[in-house]
C-alpha positions, 0 to 999 in steps of 0.5 A: 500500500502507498503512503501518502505524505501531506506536507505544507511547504513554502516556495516563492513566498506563499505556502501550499499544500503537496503530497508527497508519495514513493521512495524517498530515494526515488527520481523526482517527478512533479504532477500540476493539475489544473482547473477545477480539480486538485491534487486528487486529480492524479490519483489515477498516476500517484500510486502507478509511478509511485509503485515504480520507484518515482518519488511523486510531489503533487501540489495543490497549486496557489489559490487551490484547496488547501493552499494558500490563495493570494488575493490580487489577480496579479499574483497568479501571472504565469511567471509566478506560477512557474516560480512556484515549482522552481521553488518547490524543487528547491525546498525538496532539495531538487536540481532536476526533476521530471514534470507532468501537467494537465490543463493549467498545470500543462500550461505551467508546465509548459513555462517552466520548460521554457524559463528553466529548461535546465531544472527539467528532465523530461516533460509530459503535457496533458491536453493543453497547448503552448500558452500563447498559442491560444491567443494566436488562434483568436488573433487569427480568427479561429472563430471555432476556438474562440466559440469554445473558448467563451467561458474565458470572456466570462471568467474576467467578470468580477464577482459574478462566476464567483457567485454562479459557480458557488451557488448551491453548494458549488454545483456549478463548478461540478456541472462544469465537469459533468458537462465536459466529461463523459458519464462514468469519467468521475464517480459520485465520491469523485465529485464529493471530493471536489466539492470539498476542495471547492467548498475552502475558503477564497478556493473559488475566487483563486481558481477564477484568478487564474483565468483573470491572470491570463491576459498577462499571457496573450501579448508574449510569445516565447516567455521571455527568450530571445528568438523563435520559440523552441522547446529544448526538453524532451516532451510527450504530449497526450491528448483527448480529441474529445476536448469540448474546450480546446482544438485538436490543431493547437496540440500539432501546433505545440508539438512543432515548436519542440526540438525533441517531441511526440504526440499521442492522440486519444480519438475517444478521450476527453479533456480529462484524458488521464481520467478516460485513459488512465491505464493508456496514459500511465504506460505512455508516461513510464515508457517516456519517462523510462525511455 
């Protein structure tokens, strides 16, 4: 049976919470999850890499569950988010590790390659692009990703998605998930789990804030590096095509500014493509990371 350790620990100057599984010994590999779900987003892959020999580091990222939740929106910026799992890194006394995101967390996951490609071994990418190439597509006029994309217009508006998403013992936030999921993705006891998370304080208002934070994303392209944009570290991306959220042609698109990746696509998957395909997705990140 895999233990798990929850620990609160301090990176970039807020606190959050991680659980920590596997050897201690083990080659690090972090997990970052993403919009609206928490560390409990990966339990499909904890006890998998865990059980061979990985020490695994899942955070619950800033404005999540029980960490910490700063309130200014400028305190999710893409650039802080990134400096959280450099630093998380640091304060497990980690030079390297491997790096794992899904949604937001791909997005981070994403920055850190690009910021601090020499703190990763590998990295594997869950149904996220690049950041910018979301607001590439709208300037382009992908009218498909733009439709797709509405709930981001509606998530800058002040206090109201607070308040819809809330109501009713934040049922909004589970529709979010029934709706983008297929009906046996997420058990009853899944969506109880979720609501606990939501249910913490400020939790509703710092998952939004992300979002709120992105606008500071649309005018970079290359987070900060001189020249065309290339990523150096060895990537896997994995992606669900049944993404009622984002358009298969990003995932292309984030893997030719790759020097060294690949793409793998799942016909019946959905954004929540470690949940559809846990056993697929798993195999996938062993062989890689092996590999």
């Amino acid at each position: 049976m895999i233990v798990y350790d929850h620990e609160m620990i301090t990176t970039n100057y807020v606190t959050l919470h991680v659980v920590l599984a596997g050897p201690r010994e083990g080659t690090p590999v972090i997990l970052l999850h993403g919009f609206p779900e928490f560390w409990y987003g990966w339990r499909h892959q904890i006890d998998f890499l865990a059980e061979r020999g990985y020490r695994v580091i899942v955070p619950d990222q800033r404005g999540y569950n029980t960490s910490e939740k700063p309130q200014k929106v400028e305190a999710y910026r893409i650039g802080e988010l990134a400096r959280d799992v450099v630093g998380l890194m640091d304060a497990l006394g980690y030079s390297q590790t491997y790096l794992v995101g899904h949604d937001w967390g791909a997005a981070v996951a994403w920055w850190v390659a690009t910021r601090f490609p020499e703190r990763l071994k590998k990295l594997a990418i869950l149904n996220v692009p690049y950041p910018t190439l979301v607001a590439r597509a709208y300037r382009e006029g992908n009218m498909q990703q733009t439709l797709k994309s509405w709930y981001i217009f509606f998530f800058q508006i002040p206090w109201l998605p607070e308040r819809l998403l809330s109501a009713n013992s934040t049922r909004g936030l589970e529709q979010a998930l029934r709706g983008s999921s297929k009906p046996d993705t997420f058990s009853e006891q899944d969506y109880a789990e979720y609501r606990n998370a939501w249910a913490q304080p400020g939790a509703v208002t710092g998952m939004l804030n992300w979002y709120r934070a992105a606008r500071y994303i649309a005018g970079r392209s290359s987070g900060g590096q001189r020249g065309p944009l290339r990523i150096s570290v060895p990537t896997l991306i994995l992606w669900g095509e049944q993404d009622v959220a984002l358009e298969k042609s990003l995932a292309q698109k984030s893997v030719e500014i790759c020097e060294n990746g690949q793409l793998i696509f799942f016909p019946n998957a959905t954004h929540w493509v470690q949940h559809d395909e846990s056993e697929a997705v798993n195999q996938h990140l062993a062989a890689f990371l092996i590999g």
